[in-house]
C-alpha positions as a Markdown table, in Angstrom:
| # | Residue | x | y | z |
|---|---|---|---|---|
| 1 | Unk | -8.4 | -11.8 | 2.6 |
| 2 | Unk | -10.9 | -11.0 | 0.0 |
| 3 | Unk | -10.8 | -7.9 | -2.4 |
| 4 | Unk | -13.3 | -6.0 | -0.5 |
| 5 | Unk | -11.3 | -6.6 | 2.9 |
| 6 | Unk | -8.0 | -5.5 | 0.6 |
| 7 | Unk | -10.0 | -2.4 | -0.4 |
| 8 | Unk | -11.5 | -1.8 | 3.1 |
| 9 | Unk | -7.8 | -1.1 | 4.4 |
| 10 | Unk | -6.9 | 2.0 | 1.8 |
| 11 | Unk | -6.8 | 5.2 | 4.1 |
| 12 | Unk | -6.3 | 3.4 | 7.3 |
| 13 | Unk | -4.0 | 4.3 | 9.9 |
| 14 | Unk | -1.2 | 1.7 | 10.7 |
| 15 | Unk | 1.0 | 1.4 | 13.3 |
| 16 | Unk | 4.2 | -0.7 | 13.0 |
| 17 | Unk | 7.0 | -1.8 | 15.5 |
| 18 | Unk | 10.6 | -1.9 | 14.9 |
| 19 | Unk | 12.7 | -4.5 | 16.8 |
| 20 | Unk | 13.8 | -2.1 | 19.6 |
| 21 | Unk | 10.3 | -0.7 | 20.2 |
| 22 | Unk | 10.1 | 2.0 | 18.4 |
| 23 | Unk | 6.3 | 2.8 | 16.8 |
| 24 | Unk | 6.3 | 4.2 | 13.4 |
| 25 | Unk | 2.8 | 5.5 | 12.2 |
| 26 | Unk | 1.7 | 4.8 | 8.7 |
| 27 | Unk | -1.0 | 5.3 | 6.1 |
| 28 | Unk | -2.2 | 2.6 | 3.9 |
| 29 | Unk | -2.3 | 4.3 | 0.4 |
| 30 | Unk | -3.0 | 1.8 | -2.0 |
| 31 | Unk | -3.3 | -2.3 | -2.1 |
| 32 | Unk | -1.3 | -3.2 | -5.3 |
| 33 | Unk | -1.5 | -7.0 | -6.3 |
| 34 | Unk | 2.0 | -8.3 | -7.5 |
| 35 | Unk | 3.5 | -12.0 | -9.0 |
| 36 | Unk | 0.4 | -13.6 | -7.0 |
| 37 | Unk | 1.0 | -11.7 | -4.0 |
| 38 | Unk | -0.2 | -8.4 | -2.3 |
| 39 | Unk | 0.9 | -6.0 | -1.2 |
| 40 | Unk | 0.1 | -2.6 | 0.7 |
| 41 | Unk | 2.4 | 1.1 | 0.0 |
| 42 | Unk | 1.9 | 2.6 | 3.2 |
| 43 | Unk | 2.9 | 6.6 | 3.1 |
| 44 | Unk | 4.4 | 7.9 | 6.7 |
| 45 | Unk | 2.3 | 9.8 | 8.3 |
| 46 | Unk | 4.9 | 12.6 | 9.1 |
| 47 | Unk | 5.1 | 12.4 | 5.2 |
| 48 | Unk | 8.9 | 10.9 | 5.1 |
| 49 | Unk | 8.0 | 8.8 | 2.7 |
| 50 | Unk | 6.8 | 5.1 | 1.6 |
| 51 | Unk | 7.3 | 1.8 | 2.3 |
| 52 | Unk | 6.3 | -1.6 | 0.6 |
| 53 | Unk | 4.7 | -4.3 | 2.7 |
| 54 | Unk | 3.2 | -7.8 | 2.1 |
| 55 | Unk | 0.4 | -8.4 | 2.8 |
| 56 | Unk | -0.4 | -11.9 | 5.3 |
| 57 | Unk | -3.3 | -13.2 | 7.2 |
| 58 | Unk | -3.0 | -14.4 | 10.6 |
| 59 | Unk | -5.2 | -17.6 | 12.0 |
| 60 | Unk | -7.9 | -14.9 | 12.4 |
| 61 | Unk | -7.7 | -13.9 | 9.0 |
| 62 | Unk | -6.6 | -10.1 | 10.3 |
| 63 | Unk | -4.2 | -9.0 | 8.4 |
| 64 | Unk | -0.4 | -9.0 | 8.8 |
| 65 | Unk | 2.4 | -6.8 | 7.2 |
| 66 | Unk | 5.9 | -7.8 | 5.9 |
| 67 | Unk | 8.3 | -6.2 | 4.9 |
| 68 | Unk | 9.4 | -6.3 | 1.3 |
| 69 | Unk | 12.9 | -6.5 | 1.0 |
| 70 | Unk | 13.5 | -7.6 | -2.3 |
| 71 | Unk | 14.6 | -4.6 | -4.4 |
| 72 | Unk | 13.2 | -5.7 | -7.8 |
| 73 | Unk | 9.7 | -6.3 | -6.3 |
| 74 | Unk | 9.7 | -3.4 | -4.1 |
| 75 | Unk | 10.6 | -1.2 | -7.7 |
| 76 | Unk | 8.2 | -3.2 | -9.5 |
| 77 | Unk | 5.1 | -2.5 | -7.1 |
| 78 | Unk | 6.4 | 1.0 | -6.8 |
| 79 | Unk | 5.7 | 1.8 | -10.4 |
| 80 | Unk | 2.5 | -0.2 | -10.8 |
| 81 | Unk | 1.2 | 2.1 | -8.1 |
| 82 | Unk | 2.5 | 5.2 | -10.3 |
| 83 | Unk | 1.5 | 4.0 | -13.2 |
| 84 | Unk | -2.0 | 3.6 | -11.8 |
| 85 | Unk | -1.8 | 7.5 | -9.8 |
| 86 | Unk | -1.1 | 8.9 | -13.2 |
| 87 | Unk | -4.0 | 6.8 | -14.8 |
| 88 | Unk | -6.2 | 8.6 | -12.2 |
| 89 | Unk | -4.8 | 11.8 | -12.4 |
| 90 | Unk | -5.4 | 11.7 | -16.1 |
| 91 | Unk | -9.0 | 10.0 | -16.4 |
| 92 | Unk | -10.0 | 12.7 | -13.5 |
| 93 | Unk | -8.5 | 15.8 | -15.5 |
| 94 | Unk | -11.0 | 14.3 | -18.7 |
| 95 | Unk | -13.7 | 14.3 | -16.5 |
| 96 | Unk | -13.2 | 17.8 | -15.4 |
| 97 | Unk | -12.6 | 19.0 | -18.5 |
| 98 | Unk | -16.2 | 17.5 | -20.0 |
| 99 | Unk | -17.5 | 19.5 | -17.6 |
C-alpha cells in the first residue's frame, strides 16, 4: 500500500465484524506509521470512541484491518496521533492569527 493509498483512506467509512456478527461502523481518522508498521485510529461513528488497527494488504492489495492488541503500541500510536492533532491545532491557530 503506497502513501497516497494510506492517505486516500482518512475520512472513509469502515465497517468491521465481530466474531458473532455483529457490524460496528467506523471512521478512519488518521493513518499513523509505527515501529515499521501502520496503522489506522478509526473513531466510531456513534462517537464511543477509538480503536487502533493494523493496517494489512490482501492478495489484491485492498486493504485489511487488525486489531492491535498490544497495549504499549496501541498507547504509543495513540499519542503520536495526539501529538500530531495538537501540532495542527497549533500551526492552524498561527495561521489564523496572521490573518
Amino acid at each position: 500500500m503506497t502513501g497516497h493509498d494510506r492517505q486516500a483512506l482518512i475520512g472513509q467509512a469502515v465497517a468491521l465484524s465481530a466474531p458473532d456478527g455483529q457490524e460496528f461502523r467506523f471512521r478512519v481518522a488518521a493513518m499513523i506509521p509505527y515501529a515499521g508498521k501502520e496503522y489506522a485510529l478509526l473513531e466510531h461513528e456513534g462517537g464511543e470512541g477509538q480503536v487502533v488497527m493494523h493496517i494489512e494488504t490482501d492478495a489484491d492489495q485492498a486493504p485489511v484491518f487488525v486489531l492491535a492488541t498490544e497495549e504499549d503500541i496501541i498507547s504509543a500510536v495513540t499519542e503520536k496521533y495526539l501529538r500530531q492533532a495538537v501540532a495542527r491545532s497549533l500551526a492552524n491557530s498561527a495561521e489564523a492569527d496572521v490573518e
